[in-house]
C-alpha positions as CSV (number, residue, x, y, z in Angstrom):
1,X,11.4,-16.8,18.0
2,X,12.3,-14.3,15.2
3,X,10.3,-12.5,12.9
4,X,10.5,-11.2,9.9
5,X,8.1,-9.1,8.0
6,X,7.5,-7.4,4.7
7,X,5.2,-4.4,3.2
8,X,4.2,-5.8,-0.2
9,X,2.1,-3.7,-3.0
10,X,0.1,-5.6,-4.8
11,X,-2.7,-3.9,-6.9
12,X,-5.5,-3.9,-4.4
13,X,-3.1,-2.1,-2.0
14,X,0.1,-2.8,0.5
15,X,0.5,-5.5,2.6
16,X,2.3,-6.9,5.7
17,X,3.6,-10.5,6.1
18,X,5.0,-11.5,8.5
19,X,7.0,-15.0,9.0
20,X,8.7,-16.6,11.6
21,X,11.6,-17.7,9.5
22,X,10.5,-21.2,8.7
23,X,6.4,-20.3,7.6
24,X,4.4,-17.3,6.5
25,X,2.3,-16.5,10.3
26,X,0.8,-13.3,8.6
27,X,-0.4,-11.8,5.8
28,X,-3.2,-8.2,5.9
29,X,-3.8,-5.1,4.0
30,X,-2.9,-2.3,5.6
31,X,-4.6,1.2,4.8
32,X,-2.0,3.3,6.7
33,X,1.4,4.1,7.0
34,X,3.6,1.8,8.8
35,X,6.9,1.8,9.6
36,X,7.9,-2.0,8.8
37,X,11.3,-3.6,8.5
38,X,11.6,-5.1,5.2
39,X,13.1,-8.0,5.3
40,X,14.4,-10.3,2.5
41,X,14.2,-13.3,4.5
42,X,14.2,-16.5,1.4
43,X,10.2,-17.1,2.6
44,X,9.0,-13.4,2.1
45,X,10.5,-12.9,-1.4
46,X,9.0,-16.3,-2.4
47,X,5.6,-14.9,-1.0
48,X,6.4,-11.7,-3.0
49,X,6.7,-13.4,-6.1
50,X,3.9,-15.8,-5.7
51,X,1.4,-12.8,-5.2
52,X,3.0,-11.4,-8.1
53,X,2.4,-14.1,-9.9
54,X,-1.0,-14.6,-8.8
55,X,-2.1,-10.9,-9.4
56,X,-0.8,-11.3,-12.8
57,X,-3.1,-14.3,-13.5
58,X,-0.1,-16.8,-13.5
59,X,-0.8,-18.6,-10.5
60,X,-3.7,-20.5,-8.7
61,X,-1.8,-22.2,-5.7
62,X,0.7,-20.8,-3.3
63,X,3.5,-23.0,-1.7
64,X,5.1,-20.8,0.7
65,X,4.3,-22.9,3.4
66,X,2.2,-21.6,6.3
67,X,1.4,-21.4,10.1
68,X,-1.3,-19.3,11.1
69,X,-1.3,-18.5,14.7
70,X,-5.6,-19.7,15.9
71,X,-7.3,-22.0,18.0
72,X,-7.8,-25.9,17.4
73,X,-10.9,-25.1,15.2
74,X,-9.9,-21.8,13.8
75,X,-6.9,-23.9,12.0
76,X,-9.9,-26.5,10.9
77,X,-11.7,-23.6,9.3
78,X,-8.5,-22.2,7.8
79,X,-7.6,-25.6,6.7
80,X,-11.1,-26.0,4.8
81,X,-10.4,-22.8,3.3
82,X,-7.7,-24.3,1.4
83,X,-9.6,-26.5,-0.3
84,X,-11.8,-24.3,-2.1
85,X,-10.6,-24.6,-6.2
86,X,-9.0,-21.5,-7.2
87,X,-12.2,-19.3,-8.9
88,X,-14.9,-21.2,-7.2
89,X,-17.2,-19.8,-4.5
90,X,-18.6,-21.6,-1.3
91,X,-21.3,-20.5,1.1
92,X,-20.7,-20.3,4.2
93,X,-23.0,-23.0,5.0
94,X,-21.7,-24.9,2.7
95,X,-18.2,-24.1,4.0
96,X,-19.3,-25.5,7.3
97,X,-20.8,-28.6,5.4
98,X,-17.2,-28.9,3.8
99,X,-15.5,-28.9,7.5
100,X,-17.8,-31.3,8.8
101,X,-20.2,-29.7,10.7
102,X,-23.2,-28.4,9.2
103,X,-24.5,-26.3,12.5
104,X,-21.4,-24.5,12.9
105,X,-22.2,-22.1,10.3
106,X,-21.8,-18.7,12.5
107,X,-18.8,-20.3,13.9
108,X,-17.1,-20.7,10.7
109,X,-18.1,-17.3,9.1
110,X,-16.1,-16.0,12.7
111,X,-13.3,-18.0,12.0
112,X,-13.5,-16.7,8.9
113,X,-13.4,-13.3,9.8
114,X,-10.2,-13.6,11.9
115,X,-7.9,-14.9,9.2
116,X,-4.5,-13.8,9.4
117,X,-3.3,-14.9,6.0
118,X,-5.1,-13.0,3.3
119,X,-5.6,-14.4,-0.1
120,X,-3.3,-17.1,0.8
121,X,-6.0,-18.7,2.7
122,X,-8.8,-17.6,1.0
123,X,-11.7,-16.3,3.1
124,X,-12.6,-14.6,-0.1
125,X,-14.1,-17.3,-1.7
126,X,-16.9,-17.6,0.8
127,X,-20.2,-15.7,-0.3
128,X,-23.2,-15.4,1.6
129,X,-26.0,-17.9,0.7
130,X,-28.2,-16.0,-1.0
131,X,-25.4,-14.7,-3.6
132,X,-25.0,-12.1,-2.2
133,X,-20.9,-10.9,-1.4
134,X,-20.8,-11.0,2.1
135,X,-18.0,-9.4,4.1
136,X,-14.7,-8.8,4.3
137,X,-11.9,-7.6,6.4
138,X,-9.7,-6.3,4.0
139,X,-12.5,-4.8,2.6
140,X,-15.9,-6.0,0.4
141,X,-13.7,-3.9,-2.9
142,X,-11.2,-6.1,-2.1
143,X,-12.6,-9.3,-2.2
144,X,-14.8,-8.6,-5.1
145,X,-11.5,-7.8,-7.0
146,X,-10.2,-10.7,-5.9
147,X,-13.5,-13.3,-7.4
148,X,-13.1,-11.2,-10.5
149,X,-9.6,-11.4,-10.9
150,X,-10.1,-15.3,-10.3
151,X,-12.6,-15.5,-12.8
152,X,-10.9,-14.3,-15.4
153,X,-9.1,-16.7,-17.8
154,X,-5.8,-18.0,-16.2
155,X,-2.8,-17.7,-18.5
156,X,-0.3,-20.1,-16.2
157,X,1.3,-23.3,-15.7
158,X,1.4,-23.0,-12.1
């Protein structure tokens, strides 16, 4: 199958999505240089905008649609992920409480952790439980940006 992939800046950095002409399959920060085709496949530019849109407060749900590549549960996680409201924070015990299975809380955190759609699927919204920030792979920075930016008031319609 084809790919196609885009380096996006967005305020907190570049990124690189990737998509497989019919979903997004990736989207990661990337701290060095890369060589990247930059494709203007119809999907990317959409993702472009929407982050645009979202960075500038004017957004709180994508709709490029997506297909992360994971295992069975990994999706589940993911797809649990997407429910979390737009400026709202989750533990990750009560993450694994909102997938359905309270014990699995170090399983979820690891699912977690191996995202491969940033902000779209938002990992960032899960905290540790004591309040505390918890991690990050694009970076703790990064994902407290990304609480505060959500935090802020929201100016859209979308």
């Amino acid at each position: 199958m084809l790919e196609f992939s885009r380096t996006i800046s967005t305020p907190i950095g570049e990124m690189i999505a990737v998509a497989d002409g019919v979903a997004l399959t990736y989207l990661d920060f990337v701290d060095d240089e890369i060589q990247s085709e930059c494709s203007n496949h119809p999907l990317l530019l959409q993702l472009e905008q929407e982050l645009n849109e979202y960075f500038s407060k004017r957004r709180q749900i994508f709709t490029v649609p997506l297909s992360p590549f994971g295992t069975p549960f990994q999706k589940g996680v993911w797809e649990t992920l997407q429910k979390i409201p737009y400026a709202t924070t989750l533990s990750y015990s009560q993450e694994a409480k909102l997938f359905g299975n309270p014990k699995a809380t170090r399983a979820v955190a690891n699912a977690n952790s191996k995202n491969p759609i940033s902000i779209i699927i938002p990992c960032h919204r899960v905290i540790a439980s004591g309040g505390g920030i918890g991690g990050y792979s694009g970076g703790v920075w990064r994902k407290e940006f990304l609480l505060s930016l959500e935090r802020e008031i929201f100016c859209g319609v979308f």
